[in-house]
C-alpha positions in Angstrom: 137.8 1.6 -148.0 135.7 2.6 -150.9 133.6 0.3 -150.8 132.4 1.2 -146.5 132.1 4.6 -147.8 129.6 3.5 -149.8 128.0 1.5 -147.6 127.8 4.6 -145.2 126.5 6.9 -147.5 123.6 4.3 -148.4 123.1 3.9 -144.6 122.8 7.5 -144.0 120.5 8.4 -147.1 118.2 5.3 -145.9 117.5 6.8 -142.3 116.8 10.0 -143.6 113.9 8.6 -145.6 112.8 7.2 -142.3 113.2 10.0 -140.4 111.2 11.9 -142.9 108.6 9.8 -143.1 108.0 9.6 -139.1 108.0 13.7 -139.3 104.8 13.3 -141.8 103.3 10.9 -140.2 103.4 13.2 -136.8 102.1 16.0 -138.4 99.4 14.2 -140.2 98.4 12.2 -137.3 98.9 14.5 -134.3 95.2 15.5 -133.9 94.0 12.0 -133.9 96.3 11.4 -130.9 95.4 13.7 -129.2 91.9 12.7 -129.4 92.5 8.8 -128.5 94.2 10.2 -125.7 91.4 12.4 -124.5 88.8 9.4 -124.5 91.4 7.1 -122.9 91.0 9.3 -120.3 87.5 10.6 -120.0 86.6 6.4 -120.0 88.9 5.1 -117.5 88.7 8.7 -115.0 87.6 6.6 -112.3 90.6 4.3 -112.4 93.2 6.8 -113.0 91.7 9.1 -110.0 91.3 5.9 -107.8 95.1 6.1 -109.2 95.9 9.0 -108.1 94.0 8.8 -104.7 96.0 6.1 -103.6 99.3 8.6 -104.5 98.3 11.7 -102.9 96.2 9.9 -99.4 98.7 7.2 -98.4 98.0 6.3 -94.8 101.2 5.0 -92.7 101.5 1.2 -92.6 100.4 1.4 -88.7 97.2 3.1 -89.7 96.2 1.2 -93.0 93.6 -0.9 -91.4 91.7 2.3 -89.5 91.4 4.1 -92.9 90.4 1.8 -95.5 87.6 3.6 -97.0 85.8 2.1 -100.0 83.9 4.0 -102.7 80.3 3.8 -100.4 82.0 4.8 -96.6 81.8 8.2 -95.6 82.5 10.0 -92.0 80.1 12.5 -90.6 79.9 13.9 -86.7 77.0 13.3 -84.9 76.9 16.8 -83.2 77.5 18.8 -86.3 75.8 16.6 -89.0 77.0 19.0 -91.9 80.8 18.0 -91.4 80.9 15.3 -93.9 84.5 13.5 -94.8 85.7 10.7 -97.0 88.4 9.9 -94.2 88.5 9.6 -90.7 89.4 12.2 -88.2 87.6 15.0 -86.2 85.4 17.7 -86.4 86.4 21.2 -87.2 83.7 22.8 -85.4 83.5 20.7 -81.9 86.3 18.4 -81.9 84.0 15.3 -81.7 85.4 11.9 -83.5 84.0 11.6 -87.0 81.3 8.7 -87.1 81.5 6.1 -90.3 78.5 5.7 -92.2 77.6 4.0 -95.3 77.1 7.1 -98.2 73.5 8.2 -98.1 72.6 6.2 -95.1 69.7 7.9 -93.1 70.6 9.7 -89.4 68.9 9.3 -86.5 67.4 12.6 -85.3 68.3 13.6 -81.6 65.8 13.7 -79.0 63.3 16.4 -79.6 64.4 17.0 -82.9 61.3 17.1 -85.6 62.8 18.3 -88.4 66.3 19.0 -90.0 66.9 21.1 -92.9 70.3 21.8 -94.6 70.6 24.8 -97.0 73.1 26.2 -98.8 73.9 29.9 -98.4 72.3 31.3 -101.9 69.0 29.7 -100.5 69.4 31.4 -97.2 70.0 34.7 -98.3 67.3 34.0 -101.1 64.8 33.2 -98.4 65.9 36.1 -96.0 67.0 33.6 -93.6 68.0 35.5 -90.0 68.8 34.1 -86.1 69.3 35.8 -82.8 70.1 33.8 -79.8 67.4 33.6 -77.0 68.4 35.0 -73.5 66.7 36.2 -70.3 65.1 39.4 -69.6 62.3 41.1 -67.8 59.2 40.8 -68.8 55.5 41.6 -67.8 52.1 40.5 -68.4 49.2 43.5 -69.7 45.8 43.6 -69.7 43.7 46.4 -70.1 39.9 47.1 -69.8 37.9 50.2 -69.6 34.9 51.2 -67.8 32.9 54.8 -66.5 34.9 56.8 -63.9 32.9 57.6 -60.4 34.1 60.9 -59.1 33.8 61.6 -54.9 34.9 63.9 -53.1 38.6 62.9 -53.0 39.1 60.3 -54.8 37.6 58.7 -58.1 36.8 55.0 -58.4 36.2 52.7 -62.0 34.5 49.4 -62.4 35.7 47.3 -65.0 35.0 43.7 -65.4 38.0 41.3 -66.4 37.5 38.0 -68.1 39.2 35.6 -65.7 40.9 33.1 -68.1 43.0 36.0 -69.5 44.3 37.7 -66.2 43.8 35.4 -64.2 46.7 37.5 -61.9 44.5 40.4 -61.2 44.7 40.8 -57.0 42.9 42.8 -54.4 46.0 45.5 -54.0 47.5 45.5 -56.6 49.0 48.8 -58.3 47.7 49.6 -62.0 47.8 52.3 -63.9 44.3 54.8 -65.5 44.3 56.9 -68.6 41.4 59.1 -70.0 41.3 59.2 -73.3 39.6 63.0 -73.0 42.6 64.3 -71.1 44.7 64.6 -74.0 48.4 64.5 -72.9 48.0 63.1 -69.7 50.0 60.5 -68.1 48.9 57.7 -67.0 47.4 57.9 -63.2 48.3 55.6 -60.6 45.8 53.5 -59.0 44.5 50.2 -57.1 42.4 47.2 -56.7 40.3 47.8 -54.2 38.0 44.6 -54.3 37.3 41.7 -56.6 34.2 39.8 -57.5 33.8 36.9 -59.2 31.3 35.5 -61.2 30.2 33.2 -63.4 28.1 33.8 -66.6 27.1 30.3 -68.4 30.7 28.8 -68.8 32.4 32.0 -68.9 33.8 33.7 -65.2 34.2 36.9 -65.3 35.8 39.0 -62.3 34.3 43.0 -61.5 37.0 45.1 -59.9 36.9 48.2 -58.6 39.6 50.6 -59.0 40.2 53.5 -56.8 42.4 56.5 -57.7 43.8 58.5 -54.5 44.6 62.1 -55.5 43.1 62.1 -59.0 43.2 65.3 -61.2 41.1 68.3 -61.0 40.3 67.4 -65.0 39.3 64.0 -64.1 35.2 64.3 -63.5 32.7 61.7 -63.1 31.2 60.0 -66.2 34.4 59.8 -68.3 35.6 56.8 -69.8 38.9 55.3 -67.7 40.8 52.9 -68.9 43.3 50.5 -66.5 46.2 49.0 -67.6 46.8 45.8 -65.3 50.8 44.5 -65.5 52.3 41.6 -63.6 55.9 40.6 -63.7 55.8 37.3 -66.0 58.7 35.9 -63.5 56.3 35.9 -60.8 53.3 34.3 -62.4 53.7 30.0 -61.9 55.6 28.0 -63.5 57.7 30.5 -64.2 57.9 31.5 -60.1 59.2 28.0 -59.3 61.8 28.0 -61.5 65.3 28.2 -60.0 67.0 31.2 -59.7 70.0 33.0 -59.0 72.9 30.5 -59.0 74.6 29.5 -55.8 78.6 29.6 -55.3 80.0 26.3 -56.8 81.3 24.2 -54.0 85.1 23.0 -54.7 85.1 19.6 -55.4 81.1 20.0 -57.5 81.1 18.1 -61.1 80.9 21.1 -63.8 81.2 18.9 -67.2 78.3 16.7 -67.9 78.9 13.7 -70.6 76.3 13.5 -72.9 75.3 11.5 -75.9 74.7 13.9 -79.0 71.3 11.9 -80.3 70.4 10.9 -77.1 70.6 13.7 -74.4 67.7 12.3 -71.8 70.2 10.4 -69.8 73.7 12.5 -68.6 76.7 11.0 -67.1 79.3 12.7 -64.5 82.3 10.1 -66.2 82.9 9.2 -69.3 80.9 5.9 -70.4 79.0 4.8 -73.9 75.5 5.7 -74.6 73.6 2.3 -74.3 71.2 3.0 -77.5 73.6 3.5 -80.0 77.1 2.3 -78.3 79.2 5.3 -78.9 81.2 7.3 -76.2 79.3 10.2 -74.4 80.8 13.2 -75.2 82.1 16.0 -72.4 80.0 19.3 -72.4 81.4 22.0 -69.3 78.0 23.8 -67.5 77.5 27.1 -68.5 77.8 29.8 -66.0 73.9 29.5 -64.4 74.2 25.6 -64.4 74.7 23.6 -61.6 74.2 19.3 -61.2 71.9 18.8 -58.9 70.5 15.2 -57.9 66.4 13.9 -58.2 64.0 10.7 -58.3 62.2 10.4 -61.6 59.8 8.6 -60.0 59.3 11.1 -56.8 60.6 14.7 -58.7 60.1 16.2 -55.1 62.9 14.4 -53.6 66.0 16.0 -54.2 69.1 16.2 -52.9 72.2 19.0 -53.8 75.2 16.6 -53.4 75.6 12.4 -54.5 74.8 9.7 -52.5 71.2 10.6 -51.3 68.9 8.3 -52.1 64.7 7.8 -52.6 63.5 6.1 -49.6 60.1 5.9 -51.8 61.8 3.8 -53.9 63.5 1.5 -51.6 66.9 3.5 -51.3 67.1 3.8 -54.8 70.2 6.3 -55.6 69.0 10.1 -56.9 70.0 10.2 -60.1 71.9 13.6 -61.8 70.4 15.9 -64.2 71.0 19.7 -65.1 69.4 22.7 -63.0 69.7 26.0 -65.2 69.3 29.0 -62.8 67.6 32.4 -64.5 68.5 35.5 -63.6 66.2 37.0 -60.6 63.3 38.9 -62.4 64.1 37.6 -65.2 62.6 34.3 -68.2 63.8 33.1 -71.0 61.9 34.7 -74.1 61.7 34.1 -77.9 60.5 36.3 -80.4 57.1 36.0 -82.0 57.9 35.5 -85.5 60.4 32.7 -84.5 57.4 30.6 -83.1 55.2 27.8 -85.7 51.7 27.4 -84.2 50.4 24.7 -86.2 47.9 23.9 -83.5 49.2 20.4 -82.3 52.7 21.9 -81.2 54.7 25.0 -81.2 58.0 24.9 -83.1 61.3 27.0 -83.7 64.2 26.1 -85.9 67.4 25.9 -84.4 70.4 27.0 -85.9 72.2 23.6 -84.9 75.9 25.1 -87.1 76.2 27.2 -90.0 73.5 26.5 -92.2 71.2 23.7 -90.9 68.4 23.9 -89.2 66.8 21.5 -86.3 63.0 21.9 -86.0 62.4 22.0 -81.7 59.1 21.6 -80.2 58.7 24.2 -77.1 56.6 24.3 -74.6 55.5 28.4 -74.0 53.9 30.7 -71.8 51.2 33.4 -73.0 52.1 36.2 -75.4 53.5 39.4 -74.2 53.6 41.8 -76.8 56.2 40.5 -79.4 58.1 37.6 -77.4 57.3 34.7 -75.8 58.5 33.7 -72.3 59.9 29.5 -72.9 58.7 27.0 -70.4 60.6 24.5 -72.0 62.2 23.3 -74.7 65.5 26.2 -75.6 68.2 26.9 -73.8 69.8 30.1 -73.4 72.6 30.9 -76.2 71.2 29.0 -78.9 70.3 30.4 -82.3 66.9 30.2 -83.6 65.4 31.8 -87.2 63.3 34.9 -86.2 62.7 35.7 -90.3 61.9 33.1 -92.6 60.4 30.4 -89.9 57.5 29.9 -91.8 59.4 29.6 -94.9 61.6 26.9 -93.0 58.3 25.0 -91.5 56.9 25.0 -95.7 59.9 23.8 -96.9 59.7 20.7 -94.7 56.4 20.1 -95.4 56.1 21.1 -99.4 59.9 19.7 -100.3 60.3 16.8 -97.6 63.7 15.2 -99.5 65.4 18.0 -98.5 65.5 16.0 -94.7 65.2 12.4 -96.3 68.3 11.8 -95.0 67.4 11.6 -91.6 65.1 9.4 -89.5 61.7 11.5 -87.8 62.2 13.7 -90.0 58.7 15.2 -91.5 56.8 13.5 -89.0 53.7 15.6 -89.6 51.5 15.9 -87.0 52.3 13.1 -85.2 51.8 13.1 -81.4 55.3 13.7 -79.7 57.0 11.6 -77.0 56.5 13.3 -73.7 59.6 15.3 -72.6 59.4 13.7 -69.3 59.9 9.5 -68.7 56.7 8.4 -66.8 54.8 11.6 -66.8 51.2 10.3 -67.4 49.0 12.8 -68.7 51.3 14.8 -70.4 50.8 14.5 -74.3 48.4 12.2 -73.9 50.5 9.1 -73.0 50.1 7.4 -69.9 52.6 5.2 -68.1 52.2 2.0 -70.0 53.0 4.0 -73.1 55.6 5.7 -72.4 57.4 2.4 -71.0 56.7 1.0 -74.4 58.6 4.2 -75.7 61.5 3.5 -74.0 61.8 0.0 -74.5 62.0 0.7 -78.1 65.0 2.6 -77.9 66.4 -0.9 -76.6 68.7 -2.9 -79.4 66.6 -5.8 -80.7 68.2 -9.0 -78.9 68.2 -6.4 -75.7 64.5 -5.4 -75.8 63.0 -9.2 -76.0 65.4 -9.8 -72.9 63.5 -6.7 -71.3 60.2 -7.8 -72.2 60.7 -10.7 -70.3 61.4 -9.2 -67.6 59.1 -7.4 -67.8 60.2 -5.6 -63.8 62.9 -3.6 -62.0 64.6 -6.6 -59.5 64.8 -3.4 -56.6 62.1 -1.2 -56.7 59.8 -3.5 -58.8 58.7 -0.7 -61.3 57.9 -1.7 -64.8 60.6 -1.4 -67.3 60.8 1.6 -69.4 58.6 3.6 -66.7 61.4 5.3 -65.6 62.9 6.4 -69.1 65.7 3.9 -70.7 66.5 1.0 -68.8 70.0 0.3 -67.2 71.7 -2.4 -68.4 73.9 -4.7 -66.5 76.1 -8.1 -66.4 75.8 -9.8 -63.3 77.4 -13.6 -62.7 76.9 -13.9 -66.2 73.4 -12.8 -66.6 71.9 -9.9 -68.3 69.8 -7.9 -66.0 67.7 -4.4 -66.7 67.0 -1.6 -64.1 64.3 1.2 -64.0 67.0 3.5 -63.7 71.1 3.3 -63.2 70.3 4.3 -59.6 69.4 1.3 -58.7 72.8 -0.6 -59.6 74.2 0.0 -56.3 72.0 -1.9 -54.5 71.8 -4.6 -57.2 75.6 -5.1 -56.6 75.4 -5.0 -52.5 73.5 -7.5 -52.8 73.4 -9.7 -56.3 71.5 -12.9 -55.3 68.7 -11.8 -53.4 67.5 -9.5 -56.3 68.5 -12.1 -59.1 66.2 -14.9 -57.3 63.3 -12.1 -58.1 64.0 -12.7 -61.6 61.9 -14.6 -64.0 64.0 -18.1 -65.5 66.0 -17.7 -68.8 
């Protein structure tokens, strides 16, 4: 018994030098831990995050194989290109599917999209960065021009001469208004045209009217300078007069969502259906209030028709296709405000504010100046945002810092010519049919455009390919075959084998 006393006692005495010797070695070695630790883990931080990833972002088993993402894959939506994800799912401002993408691939631009420009908000507010939206309003046309007041016995009559080129509006009749400038507080008199001659001086043409004032003032005597103040009604000067207006009543049963594909908006849809560039689905967009479908021929724009089915008999019965009618108020044009507008000359440009943010160089197409606005031909829509403070900042940017828009295809084009707005409009930018069914063909997937090439024509109306915007593409008995336009298809289908024997031999 002794002796196992002992033994314990020996035991007992051992561990304790142990034990004390692992509390000295802690204390003396604690810092240097703690720093093998810390670059353990600043070396390997990609593994353990990967780590960690897979922890926190487990997909269920059904779903594994639609969200493996690897280090380089990224989703992004087409409509709102700033809504960038490392997973799959939709976007927060529109809905819309997120697109994959490789990490810092380029974008396509959209249709009429020059420029694109994302900046953060300390960079906005730095710049002084503002947007209105563009709406409609009334606006009018002035021109004013002096000349010697004439006074009879009851009335009082001005000459003034009126360069033709810059009011070009002026009419025999028409109401205008006369100041004096040595009547001091006097309003402004009413008057009228009562003749106009024209004339030519060299390659100037000038136009003399003569102004005649009813019941002028007793203060108003002869030899006083007059001056007239001629205003027209933009909304009644052309194109702006042949615009639609005034909306009519829907019609039950009338399409009032367009599908559209977000980088290529030429061509709408009434069903859902992929966009034959790029492949992906068409996305749904209602009309706005003063929108209504209406149905045309590209080739023949005066042939329309308010409900489907009608068809061009120009064209051989080819089906009027769809497009979007926007109807301004009555009196009323679309107008954008002077400091929102880049004349460099070759085109006219405003930055869109596409989301919060970033910023979509447009080219417009715009009427003359009235005062601080511009009335839009083409080119906006009502509603959306543009910068009316810091446009020119926006333009230099572009131009002075151009990897700010690397990331996107067409963008910092320069001066460039631009693709007409309209398929097959020769004259119109300078490009004339043959060009602009080169344009279109181009759009084409590779293996797609050499089949088009080949065929060089439309089997139904016999147009050239591409003359009628981006061909339609169809499957019939096995055979690829392209159309001018998707109207056409109809008729290709009635009747499959007489047009497919007008076909050149694969």
């Amino acid at each position: 018994m002794g002796i196992l006393l002992e033994v314990v006692r020996q035991w007992g005495s051992a561990w304790g030098r142990v034990r004390s010797a692992v509390r000295l070695a802690e204390v003396r070695l604690r810092v240097p831990i703690v720093l093998v630790i810390a670059a353990v883990v600043v070396g390997r931080w990609d593994v353990i995050r990967n780590y960690w990833d897979r922890l926190t972002h487990r997909a269920p088993v059904e779903s594994v194989a639609g969200r493996a993402v690897s280090s380089n894959t990224e989703y992004f939506c087409p409509m709102d290109p700033g809504v960038v994800s490392e997973w799959p799912g939709r976007c927060g401002v529109c809905n819309m599917a997120l697109v994959r993408r490789r990490r810092g691939e380029a974008i396509l631009l959209p249709d009429g999209v020059l420029a694109r420009m994302q900046l953060s908000p300390y960079r906005i507010q730095l710049a002084g960065i503002q947007t209105a939206p563009v709406d409609y309003r009334p606006l009018q046309k002035e021109w004013a021009a002096s000349g010697v007041l004439v006074r009879q016995d009851e009335t009082a009559t001005i000459l003034v001469e009126i360069p033709t080129r810059q009011a070009p509006w002026v009419d025999p009749g028409q109401v205008v208004d006369v100041a004096c400038p040595d009547l001091p507080g006097q309003d402004w008199i009413p008057g009228r045209v009562r003749s106009l001659e024209r004339h030519r001086e060299g390659p100037w043409e000038f136009a003399r009217a003569t102004i005649v004032i009813e019941d002028p003032p007793r203060a108003l005597r002869g030899g006083m300078i007059g001056t007239v103040r001629f205003r027209v009604a933009v909304a009644t000067l052309e194109p702006f007069r042949s615009m639609p207006r005034d909306p009519p009543p829907v019609v039950p049963g009338e399409p009032r969502t367009q599908y559209v594909c977000p980088d290529h908006p030429a061509a709408i849809a009434l069903e859902p259906e992929r966009c034959p560039i790029d492949g992906n689905e068409k996305e749904p967009r209602p009309l706005a209030a003063r929108e209504r479908i209406r149905w045309w021929c590209p080739m023949h724009p005066s042939v329309t028709a308010e409900k489907r089915g009608a068809v061009c008999r120009a064209c051989g019965g080819m089906a009027l296709q769809p497009r979007v009618i926007g109807y301004a108020p009555a009196g009323q044009v679309l107008v954008v405000p002077q400091s929102a507008v880049v004349d460099t000359g070759a085109r006219t440009t405003v930055f869109v504010e596409s989301m919060p943010g970033m910023f979509d160089g447009v080219e417009v197409v715009l009427g003359p100046r009235c005062g601080d606005v511009y009335p839009v031909i083409r080119g906006l829509e009502p509603g959306r945002r543009v910068a009316i403070a810091g446009a020119f900042l926006l333009d230099a940017e572009t131009r002075l810092n151009p990897s700010l828009a690397a990331g996107y295809f067409g963008a910092g084009r320069g001066d460039r010519p631009a693709v007409a707005a309209q398929p097959g409009a020769a004259g119109e930018g300078g490009a004339g049919p043959a060009a602009a069914s080169t344009e279109a063909l181009r759009e084409l997937a590779p293996e797609d455009r050499r089949l088009a090439e080949d065929q060089k024509r439309c089997p139904v109306t016999g147009m050239p390919l591409g003359s009628m915007g981006l061909p339609k593409r169809l499957v019939v008995s096995g055979r690829v075959v392209f159309l001018c336009c998707g109207g056409c298809a109809a008729q290709l289908l009635r009747e499959p084998a007489k047009y497919l024997a007008q076909l050149p031999r694969p």
